[in-house]
Backbone as CSV, one residue per row, in Angstrom:
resi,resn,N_x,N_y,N_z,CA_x,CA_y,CA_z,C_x,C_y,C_z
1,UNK,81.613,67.262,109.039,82.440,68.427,109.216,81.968,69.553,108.312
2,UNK,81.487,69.414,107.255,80.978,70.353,106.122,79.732,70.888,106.556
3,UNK,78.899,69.794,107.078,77.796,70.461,107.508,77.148,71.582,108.740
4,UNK,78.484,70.864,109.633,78.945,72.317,110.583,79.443,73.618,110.412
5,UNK,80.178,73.607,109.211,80.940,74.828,108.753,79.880,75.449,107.890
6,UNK,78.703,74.943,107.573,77.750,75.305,106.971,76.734,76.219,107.969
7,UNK,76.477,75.168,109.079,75.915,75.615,109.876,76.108,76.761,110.299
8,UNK,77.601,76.673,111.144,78.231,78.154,111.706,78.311,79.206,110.721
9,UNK,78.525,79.323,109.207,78.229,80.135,108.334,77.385,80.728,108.412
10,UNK,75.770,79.896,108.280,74.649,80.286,107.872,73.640,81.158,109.221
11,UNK,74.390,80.312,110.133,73.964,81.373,111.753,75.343,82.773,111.769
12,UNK,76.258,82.525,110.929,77.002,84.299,111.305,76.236,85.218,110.254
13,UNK,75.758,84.768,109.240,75.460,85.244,108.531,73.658,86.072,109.162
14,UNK,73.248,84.961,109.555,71.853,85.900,110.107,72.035,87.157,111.288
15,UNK,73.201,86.537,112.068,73.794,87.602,113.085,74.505,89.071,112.165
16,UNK,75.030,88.501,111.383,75.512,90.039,110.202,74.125,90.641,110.195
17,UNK,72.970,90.339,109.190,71.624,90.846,109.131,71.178,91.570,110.398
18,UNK,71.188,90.938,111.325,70.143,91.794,112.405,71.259,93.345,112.279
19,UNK,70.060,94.062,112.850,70.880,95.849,113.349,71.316,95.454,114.759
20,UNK,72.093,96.445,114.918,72.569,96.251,116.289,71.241,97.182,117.061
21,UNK,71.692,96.280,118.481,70.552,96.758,119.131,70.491,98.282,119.890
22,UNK,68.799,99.309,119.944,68.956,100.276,120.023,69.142,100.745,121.391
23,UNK,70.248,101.386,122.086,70.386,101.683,123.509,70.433,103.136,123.397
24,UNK,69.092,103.817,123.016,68.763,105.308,122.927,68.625,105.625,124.359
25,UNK,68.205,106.759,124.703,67.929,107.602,125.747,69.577,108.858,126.330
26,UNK,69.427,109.112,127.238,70.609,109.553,128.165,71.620,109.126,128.788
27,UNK,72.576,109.462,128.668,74.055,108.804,129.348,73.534,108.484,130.801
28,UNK,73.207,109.324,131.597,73.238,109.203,132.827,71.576,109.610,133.364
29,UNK,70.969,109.090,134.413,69.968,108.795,134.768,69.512,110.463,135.881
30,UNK,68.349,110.089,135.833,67.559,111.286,136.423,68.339,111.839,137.961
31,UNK,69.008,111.166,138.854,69.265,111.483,139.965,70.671,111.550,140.088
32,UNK,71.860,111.385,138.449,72.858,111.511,138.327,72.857,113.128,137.777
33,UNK,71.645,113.555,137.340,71.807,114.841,136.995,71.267,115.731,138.106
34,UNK,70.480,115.420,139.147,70.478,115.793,140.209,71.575,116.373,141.097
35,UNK,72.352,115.201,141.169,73.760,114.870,142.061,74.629,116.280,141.572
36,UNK,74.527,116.184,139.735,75.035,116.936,138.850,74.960,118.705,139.072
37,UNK,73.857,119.261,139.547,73.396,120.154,139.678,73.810,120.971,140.948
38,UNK,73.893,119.801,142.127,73.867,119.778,143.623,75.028,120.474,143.659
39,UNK,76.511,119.045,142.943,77.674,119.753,142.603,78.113,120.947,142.373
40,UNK,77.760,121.415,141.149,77.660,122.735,140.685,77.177,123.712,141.586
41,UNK,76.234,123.210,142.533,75.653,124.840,143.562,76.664,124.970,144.563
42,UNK,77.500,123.687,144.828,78.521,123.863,146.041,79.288,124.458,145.074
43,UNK,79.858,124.377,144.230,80.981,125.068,143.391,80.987,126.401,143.183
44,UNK,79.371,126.639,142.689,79.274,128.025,142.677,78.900,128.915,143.942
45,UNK,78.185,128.125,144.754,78.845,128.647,146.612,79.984,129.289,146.854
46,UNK,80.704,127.834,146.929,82.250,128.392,147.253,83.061,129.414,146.385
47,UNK,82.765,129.864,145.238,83.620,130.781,144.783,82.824,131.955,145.098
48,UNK,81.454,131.970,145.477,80.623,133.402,145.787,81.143,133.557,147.303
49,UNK,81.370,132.749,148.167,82.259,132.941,149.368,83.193,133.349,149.537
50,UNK,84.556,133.521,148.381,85.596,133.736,148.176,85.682,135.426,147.834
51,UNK,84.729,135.735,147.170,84.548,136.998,146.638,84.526,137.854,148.101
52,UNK,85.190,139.282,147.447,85.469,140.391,148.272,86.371,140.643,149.537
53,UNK,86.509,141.477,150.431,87.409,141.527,151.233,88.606,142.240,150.939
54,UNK,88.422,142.728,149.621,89.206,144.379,149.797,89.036,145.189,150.267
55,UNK,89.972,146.828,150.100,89.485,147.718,151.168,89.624,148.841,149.691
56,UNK,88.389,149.565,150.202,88.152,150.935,148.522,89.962,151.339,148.642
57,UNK,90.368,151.742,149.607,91.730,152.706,149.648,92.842,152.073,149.603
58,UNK,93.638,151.615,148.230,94.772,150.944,148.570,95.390,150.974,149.684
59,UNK,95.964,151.974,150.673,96.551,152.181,151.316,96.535,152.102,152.745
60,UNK,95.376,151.477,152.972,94.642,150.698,154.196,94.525,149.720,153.874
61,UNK,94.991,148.732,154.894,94.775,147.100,154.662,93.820,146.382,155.419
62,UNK,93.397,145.670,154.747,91.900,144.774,155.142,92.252,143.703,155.470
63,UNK,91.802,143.612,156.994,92.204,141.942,157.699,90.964,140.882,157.190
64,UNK,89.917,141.313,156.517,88.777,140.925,155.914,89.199,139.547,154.781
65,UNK,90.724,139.533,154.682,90.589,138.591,153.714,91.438,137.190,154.001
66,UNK,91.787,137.798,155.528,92.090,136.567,156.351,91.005,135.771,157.343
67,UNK,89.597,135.810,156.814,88.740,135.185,157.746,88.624,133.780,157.190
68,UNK,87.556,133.158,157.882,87.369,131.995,158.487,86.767,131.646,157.258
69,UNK,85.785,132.620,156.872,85.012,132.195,155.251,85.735,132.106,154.375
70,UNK,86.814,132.893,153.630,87.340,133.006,152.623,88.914,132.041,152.300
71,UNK,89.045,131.714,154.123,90.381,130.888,153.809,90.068,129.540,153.884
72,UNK,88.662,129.228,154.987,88.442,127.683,154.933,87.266,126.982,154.852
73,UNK,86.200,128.181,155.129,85.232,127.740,154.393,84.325,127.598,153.023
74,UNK,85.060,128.681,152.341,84.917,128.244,150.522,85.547,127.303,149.936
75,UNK,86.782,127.156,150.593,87.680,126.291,150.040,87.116,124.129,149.959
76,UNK,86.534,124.696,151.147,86.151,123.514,151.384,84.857,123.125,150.177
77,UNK,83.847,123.977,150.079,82.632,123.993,149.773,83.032,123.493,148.313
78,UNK,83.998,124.139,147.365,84.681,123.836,146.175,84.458,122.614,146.274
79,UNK,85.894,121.706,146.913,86.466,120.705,146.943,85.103,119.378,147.439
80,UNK,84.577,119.914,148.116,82.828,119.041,148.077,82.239,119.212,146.843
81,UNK,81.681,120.207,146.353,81.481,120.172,145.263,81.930,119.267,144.030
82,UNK,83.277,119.395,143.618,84.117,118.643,142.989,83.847,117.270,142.984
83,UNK,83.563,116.501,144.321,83.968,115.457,144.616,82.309,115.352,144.642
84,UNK,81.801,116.018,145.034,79.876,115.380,144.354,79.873,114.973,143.083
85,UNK,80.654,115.947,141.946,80.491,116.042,140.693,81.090,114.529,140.228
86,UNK,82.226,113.910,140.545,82.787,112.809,140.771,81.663,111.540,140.863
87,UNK,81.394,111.716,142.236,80.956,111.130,142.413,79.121,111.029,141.276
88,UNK,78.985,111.737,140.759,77.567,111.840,139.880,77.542,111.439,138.853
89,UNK,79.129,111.151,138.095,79.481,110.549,137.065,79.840,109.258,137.173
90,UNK,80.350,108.893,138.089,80.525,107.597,138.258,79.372,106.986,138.968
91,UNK,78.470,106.885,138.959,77.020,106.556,140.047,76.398,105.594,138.634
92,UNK,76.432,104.794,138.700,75.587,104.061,137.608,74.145,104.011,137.904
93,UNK,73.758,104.552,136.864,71.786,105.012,136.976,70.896,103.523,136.908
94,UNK,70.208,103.746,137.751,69.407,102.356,137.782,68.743,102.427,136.579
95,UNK,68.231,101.134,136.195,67.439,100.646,134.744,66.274,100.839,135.037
């Protein structure tokens, strides 16, 4: 019994000594920052879609900001975006 408690001692003790092991490099892998980027261009799409559709003269009104681009197709482009970005973080990078 002594010589086991010796044992298991003398092996925690070499496990104390070693360093822990080095897992350098980048969080996330070359095609998660890809994904990363992709995201971001739909994001910044959709809010450059959103832009404009006033009229210079307050006092004239612009049907320009009830179109097809600004009510459902930026909106969308965002919300893809978003959900790329999602998805680029959670993507575990191959070894």
């Amino acid at each position: 019994m002594i010589k086991q408690a010796k044992v298991k001692s003398s092996e925690l003790q070499e496990k104390q000594k070693q360093p822990p092991p080095i897992t350098g490099g980048f969080a996330f892998g070359r095609e998660n920052y890809r994904l990363l980027l992709i995201g971001l261009g739909f994001i910044a799409l959709g809010f450059l879609l959103m832009i404009g559709g006033g009229s210079d003269d307050p006092n004239v009104f612009s049907e320009d900001i009830f179109n097809f681009r600004r009510l459902t197709l930026a909106p969308l482009l965002v919300i893809a975006g978003y959900v790329i970005e999602i998805f680029a973080i959670m993507k575990k990078p191959k070894e």
